[in-house]
C-alpha positions in Angstrom: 21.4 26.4 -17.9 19.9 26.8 -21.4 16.4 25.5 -21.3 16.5 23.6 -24.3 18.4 19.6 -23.9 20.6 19.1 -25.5 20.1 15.3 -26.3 23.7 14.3 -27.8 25.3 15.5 -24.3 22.8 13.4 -22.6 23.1 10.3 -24.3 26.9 10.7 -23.9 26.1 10.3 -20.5 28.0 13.0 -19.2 27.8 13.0 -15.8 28.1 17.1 -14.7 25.4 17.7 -17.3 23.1 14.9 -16.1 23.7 16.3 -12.7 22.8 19.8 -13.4 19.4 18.1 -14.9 18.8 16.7 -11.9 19.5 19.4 -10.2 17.0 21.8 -12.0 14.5 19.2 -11.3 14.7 18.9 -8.1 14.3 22.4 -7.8 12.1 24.1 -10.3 8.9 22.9 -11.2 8.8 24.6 -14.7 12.2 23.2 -15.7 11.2 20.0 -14.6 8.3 20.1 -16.8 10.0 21.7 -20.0 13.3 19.1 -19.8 10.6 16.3 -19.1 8.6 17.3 -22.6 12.0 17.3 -24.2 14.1 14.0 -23.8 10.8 11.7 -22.8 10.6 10.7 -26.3 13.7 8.6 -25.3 13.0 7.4 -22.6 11.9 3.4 -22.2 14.9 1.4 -22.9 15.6 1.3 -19.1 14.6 -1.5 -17.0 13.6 -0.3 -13.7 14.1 -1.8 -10.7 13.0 -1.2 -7.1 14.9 -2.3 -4.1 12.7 -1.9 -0.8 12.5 -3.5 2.7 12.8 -2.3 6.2 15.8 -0.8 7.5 18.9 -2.3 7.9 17.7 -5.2 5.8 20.6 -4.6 3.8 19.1 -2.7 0.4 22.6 -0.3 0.1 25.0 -3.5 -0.1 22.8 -5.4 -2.5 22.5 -2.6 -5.0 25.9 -1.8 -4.6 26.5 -5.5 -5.3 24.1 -5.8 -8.2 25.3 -2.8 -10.2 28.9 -4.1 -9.5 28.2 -6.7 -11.2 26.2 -5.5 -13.6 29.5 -3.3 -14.4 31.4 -6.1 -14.8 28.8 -7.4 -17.5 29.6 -4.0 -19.6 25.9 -2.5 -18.4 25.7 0.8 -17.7 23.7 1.7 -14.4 21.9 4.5 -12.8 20.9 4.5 -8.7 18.8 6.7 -7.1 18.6 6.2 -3.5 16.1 7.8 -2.0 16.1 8.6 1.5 13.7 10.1 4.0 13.5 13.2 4.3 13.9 15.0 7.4 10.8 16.8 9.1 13.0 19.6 10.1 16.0 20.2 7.5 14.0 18.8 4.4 17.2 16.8 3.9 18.4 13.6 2.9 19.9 10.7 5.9 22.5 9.7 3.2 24.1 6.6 5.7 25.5 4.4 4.2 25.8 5.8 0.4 29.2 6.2 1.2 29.4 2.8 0.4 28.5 3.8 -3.2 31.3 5.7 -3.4 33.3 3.1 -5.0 31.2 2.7 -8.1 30.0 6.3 -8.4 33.4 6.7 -10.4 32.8 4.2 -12.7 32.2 5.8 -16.3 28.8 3.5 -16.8 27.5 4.4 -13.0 25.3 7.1 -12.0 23.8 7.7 -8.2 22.1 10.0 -7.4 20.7 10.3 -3.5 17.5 12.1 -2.6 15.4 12.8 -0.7 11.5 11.6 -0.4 10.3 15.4 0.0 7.4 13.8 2.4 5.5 12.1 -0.3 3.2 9.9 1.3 4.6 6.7 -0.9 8.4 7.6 -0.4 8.7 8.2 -3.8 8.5 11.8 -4.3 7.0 12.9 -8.2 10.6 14.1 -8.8 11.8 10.6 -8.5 10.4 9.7 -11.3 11.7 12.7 -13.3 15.2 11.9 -12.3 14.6 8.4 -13.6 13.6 9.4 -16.7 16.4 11.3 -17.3 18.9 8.6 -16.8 16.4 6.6 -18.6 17.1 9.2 -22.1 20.5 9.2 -21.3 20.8 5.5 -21.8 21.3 3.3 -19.0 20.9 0.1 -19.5 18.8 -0.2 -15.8 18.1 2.5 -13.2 17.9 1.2 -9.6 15.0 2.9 -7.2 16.5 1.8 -3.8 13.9 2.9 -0.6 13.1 2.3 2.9 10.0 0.5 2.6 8.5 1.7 6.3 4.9 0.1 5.6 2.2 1.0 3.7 3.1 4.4 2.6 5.7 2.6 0.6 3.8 1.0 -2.0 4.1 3.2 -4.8 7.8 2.1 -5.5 6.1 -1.5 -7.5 4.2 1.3 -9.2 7.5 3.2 -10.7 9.3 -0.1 -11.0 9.4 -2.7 -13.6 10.5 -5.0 -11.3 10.5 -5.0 -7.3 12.4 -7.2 -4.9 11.8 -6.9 -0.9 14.7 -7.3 1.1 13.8 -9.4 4.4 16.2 -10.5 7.0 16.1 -13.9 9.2 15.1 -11.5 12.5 12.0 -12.4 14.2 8.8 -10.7 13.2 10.4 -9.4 10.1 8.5 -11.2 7.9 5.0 -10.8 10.1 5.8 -7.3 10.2 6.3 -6.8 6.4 3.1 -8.8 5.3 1.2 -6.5 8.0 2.7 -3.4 6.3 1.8 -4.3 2.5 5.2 -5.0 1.7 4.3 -8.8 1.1 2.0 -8.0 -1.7 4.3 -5.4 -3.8 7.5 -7.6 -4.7 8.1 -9.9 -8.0 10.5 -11.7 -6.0 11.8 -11.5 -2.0 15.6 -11.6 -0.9 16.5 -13.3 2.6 19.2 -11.7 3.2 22.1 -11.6 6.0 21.0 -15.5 5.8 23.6 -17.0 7.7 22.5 -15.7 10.3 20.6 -17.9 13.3 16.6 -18.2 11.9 17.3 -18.4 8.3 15.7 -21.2 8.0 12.9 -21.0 9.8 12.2 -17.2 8.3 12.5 -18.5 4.5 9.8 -21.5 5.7 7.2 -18.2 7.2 8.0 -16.4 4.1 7.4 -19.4 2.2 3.7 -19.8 4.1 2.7 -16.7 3.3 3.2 -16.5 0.1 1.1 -19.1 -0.4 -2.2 -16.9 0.8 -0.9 -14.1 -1.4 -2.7 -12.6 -4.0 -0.3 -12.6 -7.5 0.6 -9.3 -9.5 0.0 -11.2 -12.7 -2.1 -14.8 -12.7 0.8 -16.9 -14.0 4.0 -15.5 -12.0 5.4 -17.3 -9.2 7.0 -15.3 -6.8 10.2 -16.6 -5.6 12.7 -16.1 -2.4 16.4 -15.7 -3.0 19.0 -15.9 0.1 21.6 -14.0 -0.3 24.9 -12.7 2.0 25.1 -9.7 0.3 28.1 -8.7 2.4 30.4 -10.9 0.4 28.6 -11.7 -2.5 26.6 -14.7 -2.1 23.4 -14.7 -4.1 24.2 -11.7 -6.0 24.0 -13.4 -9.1 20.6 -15.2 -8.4 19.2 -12.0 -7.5 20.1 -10.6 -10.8 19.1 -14.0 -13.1 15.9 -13.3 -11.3 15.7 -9.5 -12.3 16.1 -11.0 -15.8 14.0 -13.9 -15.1 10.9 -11.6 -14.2 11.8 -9.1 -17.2 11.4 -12.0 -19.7 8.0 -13.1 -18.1 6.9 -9.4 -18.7 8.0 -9.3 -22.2 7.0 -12.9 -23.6 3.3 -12.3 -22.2 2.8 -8.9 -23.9 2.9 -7.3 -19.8 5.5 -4.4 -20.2 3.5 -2.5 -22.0 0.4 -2.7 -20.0 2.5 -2.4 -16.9 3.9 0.9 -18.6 0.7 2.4 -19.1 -0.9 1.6 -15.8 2.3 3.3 -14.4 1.3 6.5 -16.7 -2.1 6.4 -16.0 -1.1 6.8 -12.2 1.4 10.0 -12.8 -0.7 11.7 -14.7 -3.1 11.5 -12.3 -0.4 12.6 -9.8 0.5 15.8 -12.0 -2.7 16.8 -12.5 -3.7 16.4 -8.6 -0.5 18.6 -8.1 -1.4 21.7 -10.3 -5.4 21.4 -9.3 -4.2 21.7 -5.8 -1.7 24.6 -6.5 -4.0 26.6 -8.9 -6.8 26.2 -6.0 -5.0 27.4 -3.1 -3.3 30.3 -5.0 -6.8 31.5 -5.9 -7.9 31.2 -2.6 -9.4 34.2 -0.7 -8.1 34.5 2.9 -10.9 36.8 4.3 -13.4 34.4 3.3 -11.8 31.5 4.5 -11.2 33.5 8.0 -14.9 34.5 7.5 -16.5 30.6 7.3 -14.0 29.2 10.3 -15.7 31.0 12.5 -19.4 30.0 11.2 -17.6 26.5 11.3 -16.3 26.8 15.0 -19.6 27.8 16.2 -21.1 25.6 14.5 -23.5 27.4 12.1 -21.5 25.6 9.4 -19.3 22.1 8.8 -16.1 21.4 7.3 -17.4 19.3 4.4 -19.8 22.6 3.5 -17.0 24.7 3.8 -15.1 22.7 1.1 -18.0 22.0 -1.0 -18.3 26.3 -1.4 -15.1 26.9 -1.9 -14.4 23.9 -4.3 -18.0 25.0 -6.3 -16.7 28.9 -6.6 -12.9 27.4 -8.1 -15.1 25.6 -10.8 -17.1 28.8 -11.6 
């Protein structure tokens, strides 16, 4: 592919180029870098939105609930499902995307599966990328759907502009998730599956602990939705919600400043990335072998070791 955008094709939202977009992206750093540069300028119309929880809490059939409704609104919709990824193949566990299959077809419906790629927070930096593009392309919102597994999921409330938590009635589920950070990343939390036996008494725990949690913004009250997502029920709410949340954000001036903190953060990330790649492939392997053994026999110490190595990169 040509390595300049071109923008009209995009914003047509046609579907082979944005895959072959992706595609690059999730393969090639430099193309990654030169078709963000290109179409961020039109990005920011999206709303974001992540979906997280532990498994089998049900994230797949709400978000293929939400963006069939959305549909039937006349929104257009992009999902990326991101899945972990697989110590030994580096691949995605796709499950139940299959599900997904439905409104993949749909003209104003993009998903896109991948896979984490090991970053710590689930979200790997090419994620975000993706999200952009679908962002410049114009969807109206861009679903992040995750396994939230504990606190190495936390990042998704920091690439979203609005998060729910999916919990389910289960016993310890909702200990569990306040132990694992999940309780203090959502704008709002869906009980789902809530027919099930211990509905009740999960929503009142939830309930409790929300009252010792600490607020993403002063004024917000974070609210629980039950929902049946399996035929339908709460589906709605969950999506008067999204737009409940989105109008907070935007009558109190927060978007932006939410935006930029989220910036702040990836630059960060990018510039961590190439440090750490220009270091390393500068690195001279002799003296590396050289001060392990010093550091072995103790005539030296890791954090020494570092210290040189970092001092000389600088030089």
């Amino acid at each position: 592919m040509n390595n300049l955008i071109e923008i009209e094709k995009l914003k047509s939202r046609d579907k082979r180029y944005i895959s072959r977009l992706i595609t690059q992206v999730e393969s090639d750093a430099q193309s990654s870098s030169s078709i963000i540069d290109q179409i961020f300028s039109h990005t920011g119309s999206a709303w974001r939105i992540g979906i997280t929880g532990p498994p089998g809490a049900g994230k797949s059939t709400i978000t293929n609930e939400l963006v069939k409704y959305l549909l039937s609104q006349n929104y257009s919709v992009g999902v990326i499902a991101v899945d972990p990824t697989s110590p030994f193949t580096g691949g995605a566990l796709l499950g139940d995307r299959v599900r997904m299959s439905e409104i993949g077809t749909h003209n104003n419906a993009f998903i896109r599966s991948m896979a984490s790629r090991g970053s710590l927070g689930g979200l790997s930096r090419k994620t975000i990328d993706v999200a952009d593009i679908l962002d410049a392309a114009g969807y109206d919102f861009i679903f992040l759907e995750t396994v939230g597994v504990g606190q190495s999921e936390l990042d998704i409330a920091e690439a979203a502009d609005t998060t729910a938590v999916v919990l389910v009635p289960e016993s310890g589920d909702s200990i569990q998730a306040m132990k694992a950070g999940l309780m203090e990343i959502a704008d709002f939390f869906i009980l789902n599956k809530s027919d099930r036996p211990g509905s009740e008494t999960a929503f009142t725990s939830i309930k409790s602990i929300l009252s010792f949690r600490t607020r993403k913004q002063s004024d917000w009250e974070t609210e629980i939705i039950k929902s049946i997502a399996q035929d339908g029920t709460g589906i709605i709410e969950i999506y008067k919600m999204i737009e409940t949340h989105r109008e907070f954000l935007s009558s109190n001036g927060l978007v932006g400043k939410q935006r930029q903190k989220r910036m702040y953060n990836r630059i960060r990330e990018i510039i961590s990335e190439k440090l750490n790649k220009e270091f390393w492939k500068n690195f001279n392997q002799q003296d590396v072998s050289d001060s392990l053994a010093k550091i072995v026999n103790g005539d030296s110490s890791p954090y020494k070791f570092a210290q040189k190595f970092v001092n000389e990169f600088l030089t």
